[in-house]
N, C-alpha and C positions, 0 to 999 in steps of 0.2 A: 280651578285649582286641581280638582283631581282628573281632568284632563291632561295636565301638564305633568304631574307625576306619573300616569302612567304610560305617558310617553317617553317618557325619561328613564321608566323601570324599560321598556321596551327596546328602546335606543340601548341600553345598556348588558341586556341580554341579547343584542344583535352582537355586538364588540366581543361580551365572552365567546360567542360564538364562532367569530372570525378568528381569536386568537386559540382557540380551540381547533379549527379546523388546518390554520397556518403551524401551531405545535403540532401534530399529525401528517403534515405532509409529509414529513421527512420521515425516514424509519431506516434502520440498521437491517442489513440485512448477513446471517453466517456464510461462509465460504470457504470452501478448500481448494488449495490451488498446487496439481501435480505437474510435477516438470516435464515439460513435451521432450526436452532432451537432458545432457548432463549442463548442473549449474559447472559453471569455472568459475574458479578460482584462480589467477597468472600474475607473473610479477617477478622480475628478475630472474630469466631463465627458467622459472617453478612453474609448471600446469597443474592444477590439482582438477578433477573432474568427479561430479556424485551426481546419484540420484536425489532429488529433493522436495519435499512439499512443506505449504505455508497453507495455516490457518486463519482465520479474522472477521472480521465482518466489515462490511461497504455501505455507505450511503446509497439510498436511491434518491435522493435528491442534490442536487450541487449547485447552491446558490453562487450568480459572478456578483465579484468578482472572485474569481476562485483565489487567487495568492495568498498564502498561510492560514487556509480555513487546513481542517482537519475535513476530510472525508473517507477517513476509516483507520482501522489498527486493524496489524497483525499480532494474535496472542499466542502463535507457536508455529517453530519450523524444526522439521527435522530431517537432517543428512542420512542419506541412506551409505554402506560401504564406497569408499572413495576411491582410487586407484592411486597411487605414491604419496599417499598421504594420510591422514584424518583432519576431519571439520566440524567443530562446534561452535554454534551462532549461540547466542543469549543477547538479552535484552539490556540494556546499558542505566542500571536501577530502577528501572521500572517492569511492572509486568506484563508489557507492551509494546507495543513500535507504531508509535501513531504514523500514520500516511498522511501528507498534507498535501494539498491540491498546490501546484502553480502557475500551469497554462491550461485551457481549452484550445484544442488545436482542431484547424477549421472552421467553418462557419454553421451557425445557428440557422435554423432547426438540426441540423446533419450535423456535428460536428462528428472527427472522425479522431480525437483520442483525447488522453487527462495526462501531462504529466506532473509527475509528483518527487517527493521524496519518503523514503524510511530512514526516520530517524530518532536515534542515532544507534547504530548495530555496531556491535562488538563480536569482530570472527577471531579464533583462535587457530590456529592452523598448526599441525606438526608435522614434519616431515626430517627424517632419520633421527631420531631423540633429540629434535630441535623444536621448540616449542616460540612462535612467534604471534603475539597477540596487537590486533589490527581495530581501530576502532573508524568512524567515516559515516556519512549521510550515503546512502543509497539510493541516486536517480529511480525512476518509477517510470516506464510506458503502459499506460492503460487504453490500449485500444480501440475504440468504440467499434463496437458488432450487432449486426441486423438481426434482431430477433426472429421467430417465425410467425409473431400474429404482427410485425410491422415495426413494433417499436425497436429502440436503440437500448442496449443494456451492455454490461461489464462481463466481459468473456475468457479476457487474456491479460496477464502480469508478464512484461516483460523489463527484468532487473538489467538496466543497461550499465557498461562498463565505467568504472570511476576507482580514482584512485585514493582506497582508504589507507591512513597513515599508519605505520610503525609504531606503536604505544608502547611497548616492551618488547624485549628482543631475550630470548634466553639461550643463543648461543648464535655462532656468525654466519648462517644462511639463512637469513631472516632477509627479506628485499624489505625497503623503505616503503615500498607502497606496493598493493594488491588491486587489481581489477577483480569485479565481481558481476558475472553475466549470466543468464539463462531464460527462457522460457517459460511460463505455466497458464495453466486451463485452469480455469476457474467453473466450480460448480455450485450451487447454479447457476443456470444465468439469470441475471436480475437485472429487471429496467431501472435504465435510467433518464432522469430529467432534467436538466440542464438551463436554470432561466438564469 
């Protein structure tokens, strides 16, 4: 009998330990991401162009299948001076903009990017006392880049173009929808794993 219980207490502190080691695998990592050139903004004859960077933190782990997991939030961005215009992003009731995984692109072990989406973003744009507010999911390419001791990690955000909608309009040069595009480095760079 008390061989069977202490194999049992045994057996049992093996499994905490498994799920102890599986909770741990994963970890959030912080990152800033400055824009390698100007973010745009365009849509209906309108360019707007700024300098910009986003803050948040990244999974170093990314279980597949990846479709609607969450693999990180952005908790702040900010527009640097724009050229024919001004731009304020915020957050759309929350204090966050989760990033959700939907493709591994390429193949395992090497895959060569993650796309995602930010969502849901709310841009505000004004341009000559015309104030036009845009809301819309924001495509995500996340790159995959060769570290230096070998492995694969998250290096580069690039927000590819999509057309976010019209949600108010406060006066008549407001376009129906915006594209939103640009670049960013991401630092640090942080491995990632990908099963």
């Amino acid at each position: 009998m008390r061989l069977r219980a202490r194999s049992g207490l045994i057996a049992c502190m093996a499994a905490v330990m498994v799920m102890l080691a599986a909770a741990g695998a994963a970890s959030a990592y912080d990152f800033t991401a400055i824009s390698l050139g100007p973010l745009t903004i365009s849509g209906g004859g309108l360019t707007i162009s700024c300098p910009a960077a986003l803050s948040g933190t990244i999974d170093d782990f990314v279980p597949l299948p990846i479709t609607g997991n969450q693999i990180g939030e952005v908790d702040g961005a900010t527009i640097g001076p724009c050229n024919n215009g001004f731009v304020t992003v915020t957050p759309l009731s929350l204090p966050s903009w989760p990033i959700d995984g939907n493709i591994v692109l390429g193949d395992l072990p090497a895959p060569t990017g993650i796309l995602g989406d930010l969502e849901p973003v709310q841009i505000e744009v004004t341009v000559l006392n015309t104030t036009c507010l845009y809301i819309g999911d924001l495509p995500l390419l996340f790159p995959i880049v060769a570290l230096p001791n070998g492995d694969f990690g998250w290096g580069l955000v690039r927000l590819l173009s999509n057309g976010l909608v019209l949600l108010i309009a406060r006066g008549a040069l407001c376009p129906q929808r915006i594209g939103v595009a640009g670049e960013f480095a991401m630092t640090p760079l942080t491995p990632i794993t990908i099963t």
